[in-house]
TIVO-118038 format. One record per residue (C-alpha): x, y, z; residue in three letters. Coordinates in nm, 2 decimals, padded with zeros to 4 digits. Layout:
% residues N
[rec [X Y Z] ALA],
...
% end
This chain:
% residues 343
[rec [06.17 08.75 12.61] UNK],
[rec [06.50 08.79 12.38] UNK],
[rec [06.67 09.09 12.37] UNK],
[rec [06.71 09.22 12.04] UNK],
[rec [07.00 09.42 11.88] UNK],
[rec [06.99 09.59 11.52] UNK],
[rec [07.19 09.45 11.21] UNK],
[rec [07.26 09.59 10.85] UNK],
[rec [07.17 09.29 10.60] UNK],
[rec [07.26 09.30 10.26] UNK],
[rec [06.96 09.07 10.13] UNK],
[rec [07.06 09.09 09.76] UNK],
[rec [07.28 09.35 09.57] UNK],
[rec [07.22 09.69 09.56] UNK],
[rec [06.94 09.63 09.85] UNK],
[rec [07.04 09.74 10.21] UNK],
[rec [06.77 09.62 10.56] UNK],
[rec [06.82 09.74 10.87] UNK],
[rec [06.65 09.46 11.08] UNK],
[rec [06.63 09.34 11.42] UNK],
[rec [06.79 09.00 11.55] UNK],
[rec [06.83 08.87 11.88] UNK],
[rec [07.13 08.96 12.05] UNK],
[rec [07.37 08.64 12.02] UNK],
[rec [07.48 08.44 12.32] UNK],
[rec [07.86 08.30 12.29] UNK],
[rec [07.94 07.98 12.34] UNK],
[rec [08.30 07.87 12.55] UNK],
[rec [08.55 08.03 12.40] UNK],
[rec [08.41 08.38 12.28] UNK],
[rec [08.31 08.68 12.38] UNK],
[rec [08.00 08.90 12.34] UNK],
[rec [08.10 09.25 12.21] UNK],
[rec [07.89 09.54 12.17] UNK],
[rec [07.98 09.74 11.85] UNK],
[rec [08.10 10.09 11.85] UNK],
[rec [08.23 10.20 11.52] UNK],
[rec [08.27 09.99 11.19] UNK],
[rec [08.44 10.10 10.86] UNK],
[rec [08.28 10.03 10.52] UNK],
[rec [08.56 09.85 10.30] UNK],
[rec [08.62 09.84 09.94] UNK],
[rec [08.50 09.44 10.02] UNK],
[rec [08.21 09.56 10.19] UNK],
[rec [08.11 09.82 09.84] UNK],
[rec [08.16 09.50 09.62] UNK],
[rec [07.93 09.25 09.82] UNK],
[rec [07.69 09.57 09.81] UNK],
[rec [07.71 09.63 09.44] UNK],
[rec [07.73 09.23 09.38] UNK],
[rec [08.07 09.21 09.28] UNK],
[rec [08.24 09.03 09.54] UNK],
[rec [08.35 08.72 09.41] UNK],
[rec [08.34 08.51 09.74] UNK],
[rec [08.07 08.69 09.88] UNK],
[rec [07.70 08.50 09.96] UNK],
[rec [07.41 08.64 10.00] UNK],
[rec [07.19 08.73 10.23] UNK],
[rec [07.48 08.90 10.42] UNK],
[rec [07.62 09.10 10.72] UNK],
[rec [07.87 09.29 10.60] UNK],
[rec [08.19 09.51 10.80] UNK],
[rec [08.48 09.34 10.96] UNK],
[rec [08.70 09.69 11.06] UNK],
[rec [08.51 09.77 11.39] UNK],
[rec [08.61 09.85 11.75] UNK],
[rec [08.39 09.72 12.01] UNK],
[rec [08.35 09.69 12.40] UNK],
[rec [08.36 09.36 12.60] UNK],
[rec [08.02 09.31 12.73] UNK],
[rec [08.08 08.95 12.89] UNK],
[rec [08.40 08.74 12.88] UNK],
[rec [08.49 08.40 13.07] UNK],
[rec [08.83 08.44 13.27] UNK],
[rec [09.13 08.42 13.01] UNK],
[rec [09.48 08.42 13.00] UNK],
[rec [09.50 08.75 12.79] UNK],
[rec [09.41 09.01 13.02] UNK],
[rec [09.11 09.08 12.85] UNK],
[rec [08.79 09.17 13.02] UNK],
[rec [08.44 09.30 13.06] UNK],
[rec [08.46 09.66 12.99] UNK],
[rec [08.76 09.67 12.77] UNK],
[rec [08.79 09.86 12.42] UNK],
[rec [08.90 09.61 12.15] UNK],
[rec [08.90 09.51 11.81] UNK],
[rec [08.95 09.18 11.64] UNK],
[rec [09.13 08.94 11.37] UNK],
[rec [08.84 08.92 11.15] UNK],
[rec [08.95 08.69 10.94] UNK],
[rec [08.87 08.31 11.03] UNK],
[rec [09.14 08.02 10.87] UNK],
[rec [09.04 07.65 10.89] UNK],
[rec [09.37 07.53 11.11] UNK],
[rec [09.37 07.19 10.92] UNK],
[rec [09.51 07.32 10.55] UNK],
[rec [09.83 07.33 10.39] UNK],
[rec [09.91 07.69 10.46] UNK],
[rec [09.76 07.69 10.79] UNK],
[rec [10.00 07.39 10.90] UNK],
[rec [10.27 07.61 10.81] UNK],
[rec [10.19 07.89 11.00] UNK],
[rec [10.05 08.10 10.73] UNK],
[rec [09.70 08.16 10.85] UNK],
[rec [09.66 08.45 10.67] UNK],
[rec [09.66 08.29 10.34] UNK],
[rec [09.41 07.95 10.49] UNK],
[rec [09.21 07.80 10.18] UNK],
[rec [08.89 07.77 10.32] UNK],
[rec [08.94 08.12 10.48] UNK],
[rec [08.59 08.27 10.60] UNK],
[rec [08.66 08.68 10.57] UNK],
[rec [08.35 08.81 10.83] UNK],
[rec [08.13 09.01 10.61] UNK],
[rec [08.24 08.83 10.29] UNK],
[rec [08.15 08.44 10.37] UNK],
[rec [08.03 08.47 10.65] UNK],
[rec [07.83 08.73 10.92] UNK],
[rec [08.03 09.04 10.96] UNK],
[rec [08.05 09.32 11.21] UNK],
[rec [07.76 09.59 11.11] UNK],
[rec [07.56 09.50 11.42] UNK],
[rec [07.49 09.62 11.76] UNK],
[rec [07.63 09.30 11.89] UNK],
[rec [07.85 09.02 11.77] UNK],
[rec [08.06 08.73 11.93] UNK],
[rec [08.43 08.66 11.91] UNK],
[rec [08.67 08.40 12.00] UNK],
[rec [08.85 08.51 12.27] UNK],
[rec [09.20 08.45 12.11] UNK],
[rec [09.10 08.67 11.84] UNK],
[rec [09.03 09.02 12.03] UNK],
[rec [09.31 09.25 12.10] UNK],
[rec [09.25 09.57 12.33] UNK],
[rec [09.27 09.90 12.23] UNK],
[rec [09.57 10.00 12.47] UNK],
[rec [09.45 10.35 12.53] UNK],
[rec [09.37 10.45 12.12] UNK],
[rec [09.01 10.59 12.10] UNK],
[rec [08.72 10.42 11.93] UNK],
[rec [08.79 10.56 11.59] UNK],
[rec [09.11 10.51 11.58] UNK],
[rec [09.06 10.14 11.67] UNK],
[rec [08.82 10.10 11.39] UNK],
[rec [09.13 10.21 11.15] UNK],
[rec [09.37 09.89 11.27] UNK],
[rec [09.24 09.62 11.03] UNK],
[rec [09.27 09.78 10.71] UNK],
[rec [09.61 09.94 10.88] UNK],
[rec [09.72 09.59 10.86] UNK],
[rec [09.64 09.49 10.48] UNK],
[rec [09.86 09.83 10.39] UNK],
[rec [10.12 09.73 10.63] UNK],
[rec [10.16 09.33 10.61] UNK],
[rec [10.18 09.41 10.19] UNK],
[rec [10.49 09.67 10.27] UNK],
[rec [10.64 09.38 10.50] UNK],
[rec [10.59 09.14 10.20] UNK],
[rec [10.86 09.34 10.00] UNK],
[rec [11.10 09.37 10.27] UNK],
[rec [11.09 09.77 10.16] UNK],
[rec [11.44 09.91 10.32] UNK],
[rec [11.54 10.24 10.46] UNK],
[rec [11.57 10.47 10.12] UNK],
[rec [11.42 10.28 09.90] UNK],
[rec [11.20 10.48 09.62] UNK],
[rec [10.87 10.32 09.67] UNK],
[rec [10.54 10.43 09.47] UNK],
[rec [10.17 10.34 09.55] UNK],
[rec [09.88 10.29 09.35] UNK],
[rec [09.58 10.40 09.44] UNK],
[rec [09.53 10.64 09.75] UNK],
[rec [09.23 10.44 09.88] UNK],
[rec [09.25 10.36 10.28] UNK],
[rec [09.48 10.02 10.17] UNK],
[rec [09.70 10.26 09.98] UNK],
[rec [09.72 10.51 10.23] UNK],
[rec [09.78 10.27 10.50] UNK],
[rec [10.06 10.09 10.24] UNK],
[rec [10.25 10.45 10.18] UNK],
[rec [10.18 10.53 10.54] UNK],
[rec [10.38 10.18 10.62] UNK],
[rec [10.67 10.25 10.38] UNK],
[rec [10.69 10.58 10.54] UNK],
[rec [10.76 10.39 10.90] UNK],
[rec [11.05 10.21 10.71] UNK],
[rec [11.21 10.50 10.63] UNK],
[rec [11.13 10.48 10.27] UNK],
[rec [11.09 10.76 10.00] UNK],
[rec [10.69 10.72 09.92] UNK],
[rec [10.53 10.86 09.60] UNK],
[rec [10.12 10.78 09.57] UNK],
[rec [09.93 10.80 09.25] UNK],
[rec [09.56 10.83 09.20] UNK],
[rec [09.27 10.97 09.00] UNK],
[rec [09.12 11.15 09.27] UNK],
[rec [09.29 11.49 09.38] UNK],
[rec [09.04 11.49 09.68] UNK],
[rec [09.26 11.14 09.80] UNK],
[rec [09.62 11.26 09.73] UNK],
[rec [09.55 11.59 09.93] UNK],
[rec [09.49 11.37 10.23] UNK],
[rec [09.80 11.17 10.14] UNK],
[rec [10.03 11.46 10.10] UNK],
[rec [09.91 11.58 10.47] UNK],
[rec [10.00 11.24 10.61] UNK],
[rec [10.35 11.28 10.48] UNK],
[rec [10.41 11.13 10.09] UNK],
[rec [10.68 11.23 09.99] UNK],
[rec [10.49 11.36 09.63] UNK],
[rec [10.13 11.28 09.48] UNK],
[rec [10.09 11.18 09.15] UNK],
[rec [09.74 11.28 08.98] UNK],
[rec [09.71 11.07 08.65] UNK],
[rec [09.48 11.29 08.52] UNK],
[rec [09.76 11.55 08.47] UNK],
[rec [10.09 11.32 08.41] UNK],
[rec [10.19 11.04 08.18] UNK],
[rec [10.32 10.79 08.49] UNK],
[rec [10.64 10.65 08.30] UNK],
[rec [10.78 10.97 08.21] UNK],
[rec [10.75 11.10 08.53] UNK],
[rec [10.86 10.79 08.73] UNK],
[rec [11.18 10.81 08.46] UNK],
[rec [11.22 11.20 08.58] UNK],
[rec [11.16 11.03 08.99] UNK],
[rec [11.45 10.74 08.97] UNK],
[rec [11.64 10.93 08.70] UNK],
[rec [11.53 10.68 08.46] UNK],
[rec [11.59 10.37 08.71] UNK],
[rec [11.25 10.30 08.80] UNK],
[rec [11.10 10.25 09.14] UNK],
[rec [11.22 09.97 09.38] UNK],
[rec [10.91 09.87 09.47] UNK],
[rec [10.57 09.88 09.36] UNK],
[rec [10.21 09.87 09.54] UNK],
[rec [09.91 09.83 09.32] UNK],
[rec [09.62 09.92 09.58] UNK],
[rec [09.35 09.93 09.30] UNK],
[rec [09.30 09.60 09.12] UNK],
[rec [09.24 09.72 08.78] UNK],
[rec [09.42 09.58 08.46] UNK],
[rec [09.58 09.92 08.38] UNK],
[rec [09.71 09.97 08.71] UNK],
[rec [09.89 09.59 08.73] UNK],
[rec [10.06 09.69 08.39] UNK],
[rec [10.16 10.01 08.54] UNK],
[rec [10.37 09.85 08.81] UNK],
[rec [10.53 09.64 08.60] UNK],
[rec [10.63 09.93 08.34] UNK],
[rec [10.79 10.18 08.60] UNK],
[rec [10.91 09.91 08.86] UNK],
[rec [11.28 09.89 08.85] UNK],
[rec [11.46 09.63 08.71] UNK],
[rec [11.51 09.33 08.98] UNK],
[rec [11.26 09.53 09.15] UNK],
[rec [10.95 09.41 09.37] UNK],
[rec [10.57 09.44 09.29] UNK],
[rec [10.33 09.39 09.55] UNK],
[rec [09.97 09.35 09.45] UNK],
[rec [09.69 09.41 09.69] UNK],
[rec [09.38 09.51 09.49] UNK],
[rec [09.14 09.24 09.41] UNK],
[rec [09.08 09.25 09.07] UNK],
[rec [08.77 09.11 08.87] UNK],
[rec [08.92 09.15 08.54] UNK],
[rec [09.13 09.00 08.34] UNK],
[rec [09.48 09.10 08.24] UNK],
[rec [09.66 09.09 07.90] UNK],
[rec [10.02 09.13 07.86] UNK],
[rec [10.37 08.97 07.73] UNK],
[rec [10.48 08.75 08.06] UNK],
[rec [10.88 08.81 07.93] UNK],
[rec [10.88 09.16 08.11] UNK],
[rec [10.87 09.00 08.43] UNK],
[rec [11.15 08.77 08.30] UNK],
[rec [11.34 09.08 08.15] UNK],
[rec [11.32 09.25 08.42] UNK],
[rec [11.36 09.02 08.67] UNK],
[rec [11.09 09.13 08.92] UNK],
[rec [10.97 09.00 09.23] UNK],
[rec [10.55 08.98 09.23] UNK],
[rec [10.40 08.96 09.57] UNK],
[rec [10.07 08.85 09.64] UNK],
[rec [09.95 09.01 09.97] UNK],
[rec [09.62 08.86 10.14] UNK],
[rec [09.50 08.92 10.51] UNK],
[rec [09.73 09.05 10.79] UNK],
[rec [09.83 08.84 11.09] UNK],
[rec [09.74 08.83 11.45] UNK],
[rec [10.13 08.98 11.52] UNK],
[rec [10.04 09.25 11.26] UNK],
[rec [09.76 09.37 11.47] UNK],
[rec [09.92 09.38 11.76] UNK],
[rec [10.22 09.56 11.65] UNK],
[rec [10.02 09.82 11.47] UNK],
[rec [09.80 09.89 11.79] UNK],
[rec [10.16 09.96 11.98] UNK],
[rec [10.26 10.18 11.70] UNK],
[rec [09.99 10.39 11.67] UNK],
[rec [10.00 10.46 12.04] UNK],
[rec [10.37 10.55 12.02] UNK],
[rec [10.44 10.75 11.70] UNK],
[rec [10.08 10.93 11.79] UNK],
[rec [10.00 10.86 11.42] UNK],
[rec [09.69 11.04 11.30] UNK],
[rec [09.50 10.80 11.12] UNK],
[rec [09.17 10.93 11.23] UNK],
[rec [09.29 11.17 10.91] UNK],
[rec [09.13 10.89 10.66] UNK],
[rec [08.80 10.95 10.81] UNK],
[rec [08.60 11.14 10.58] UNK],
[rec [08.25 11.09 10.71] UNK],
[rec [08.05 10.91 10.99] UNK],
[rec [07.71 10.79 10.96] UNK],
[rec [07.46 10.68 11.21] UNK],
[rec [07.36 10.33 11.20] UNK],
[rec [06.99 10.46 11.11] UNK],
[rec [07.17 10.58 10.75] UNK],
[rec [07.39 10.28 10.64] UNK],
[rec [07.19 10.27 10.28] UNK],
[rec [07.27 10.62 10.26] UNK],
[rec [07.67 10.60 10.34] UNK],
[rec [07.68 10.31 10.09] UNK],
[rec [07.53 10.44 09.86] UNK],
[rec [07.73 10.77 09.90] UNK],
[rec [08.07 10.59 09.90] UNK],
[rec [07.96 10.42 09.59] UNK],
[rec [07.88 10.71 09.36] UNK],
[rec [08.08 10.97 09.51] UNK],
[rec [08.40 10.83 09.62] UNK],
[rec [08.57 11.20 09.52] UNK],
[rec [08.39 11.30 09.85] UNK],
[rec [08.45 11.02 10.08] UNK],
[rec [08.76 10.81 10.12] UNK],
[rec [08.66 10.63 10.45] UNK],
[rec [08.34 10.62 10.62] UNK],
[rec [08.27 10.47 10.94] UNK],
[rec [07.94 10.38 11.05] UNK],
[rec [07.83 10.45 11.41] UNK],
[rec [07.71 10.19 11.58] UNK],
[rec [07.66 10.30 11.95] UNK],
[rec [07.43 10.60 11.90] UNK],
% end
């Protein structure tokens, strides 16, 4: 008789299943993990509402998790059964352009897990072993946190943001925390904007350097008051919304760098001779590399950062409809919720 595990399926949008499937058996080459903690991304909201553009359905969803080895063959990385970890969850094809040249991140046919294919909310998954990296003492939480770290930090390694440099982020989401948290580690000067109050408070705590509600200020005139009319040196745009690109490029500085991260579904109208004018530098920034991961997991461990801080609510496995639902029409209340897996 098959064991069984239980999995969160996303049959169509707007319609969450808890149902049971058996427990998969990995092949040579992977790993069986048992799931502890997985965070809901703003990916994971968009293949649940049905706007995900890559996204098929029916569908896993989750890719930030942390997880315990359950059964591993002999490797050359140290890892084994027992082990706290989490994973690169996002699988490139090896064969493309990009991926030739190293840049795995930004593979064509790219397969993001919960997006095009299976994801992470489930009791158990499999993993190729050269994908899992171990926890090196942080706690299950914590470890959940590293993956959407890494889209914050590999965008602020994009721009090449320097010591001093005024920096300002858009949207104080997770990514833009984890961005203004990143441009804090390179000694930058970090201001984050958002709608939400609820967001910036948490921001502040974790050490921006001002929050900027835009409910309550016109952004140009006080970016002008900021850089004493300079502009900033570098923008993030964490939110993916046509008013928030044109933002960037409005209070960037001249010959300064814009780095977009937000996925955005709409389309944007505006005179292309600003970027010209102004000489800027537009960044795309994608998925995070292996390196990224790694390096994170060290740094957390030594700066003692306190990420957990982004964690606004954690649901049982039992209530996943409920915390999606939740983050969906209250996102004043929750910035990141994690669902428990090993309850």
């Amino acid at each position: 008789m098959e064991h069984m595990m239980k999995v969160v399926l996303v049959d169509r949008p707007g319609e969450i299943q808890i149902l049971e499937r058996p427990i998969p058996r990995p092949n040579k080459g992977e790993a069986l993990l048992k799931v502890k903690y997985c965070g809901i991304c703003g990916s994971d909201v968009a293949v649940y509402r049905g706007n995900q553009p890559f996204a098929t359905y029916p569908r896993v969803p989750g890719h930030e998790f942390s997880a315990e080895i359950i059964s591993i063959q002999d490797n050359e990385l140290g890892l084994k059964e027992g082990m706290l970890v989490t994973a690169n969850p996002y699988f490139n094809c090896g064969a493309c352009y990009p991926c030739k040249r190293g840049r795995v991140n930004c593979c064509i046919d790219n397969e993001t897990m919960g997006v095009q294919r299976d994801g992470s909310f489930a009791q158990y998954i499999i993993m190729p072993i050269h994908r899992i990296f171990p926890s090196k003492g942080l706690n299950a939480k914590t470890l959940a946190l590293v993956e959407p770290f890494g889209i914050g930090f590999h965008a602020v390694n994009r721009a090449d943001i320097k010591e001093g440099e005024k920096v300002l982020v858009l949207g104080a989401g997770a990514i833009g925390i984890f961005a203004m948290l990143s441009a804090l580690l390179k000694g930058a000067q970090v201001y984050i904007a958002d709608l939400l109050q609820s967001r910036l408070e948490i921001a502040r705590e974790l050490g921006a350097s001002d929050i900027l509600n835009l409910t309550e200020i016109n952004l140009d005139e006080k970016i002008n008051e900021i850089t004493k009319g300079n502009g900033m040196d570098t923008v993030v745009e964490a939110v993916g919304l046509p008013q928030s690109f044109l933002n960037a490029v409005n209070v960037v500085s001249f010959s300064g760098k814009v780095v977009l991260i937000g996925n955005g579904t709409k389309e944007v109208s505006f005179n292309q001779s600003i970027l010209v004018k102004k000489e800027l530098n537009i960044y795309g920034s994608r998925n995070s590399l292996s390196a990224e991961f790694k390096h994170l997991i060290n740094l957390v461990n030594e700066k003692r950062l306190n990420i957990d801080r982004i964690v606004t609510d954690v649901y049982p496995l039992e209530k996943s409809a409920q915390a999606f639902f939740d983050l969906t029409n209250s996102p004043e209340n929750h910035l990141k919720v994690l669902l428990n897996f090993d309850n």
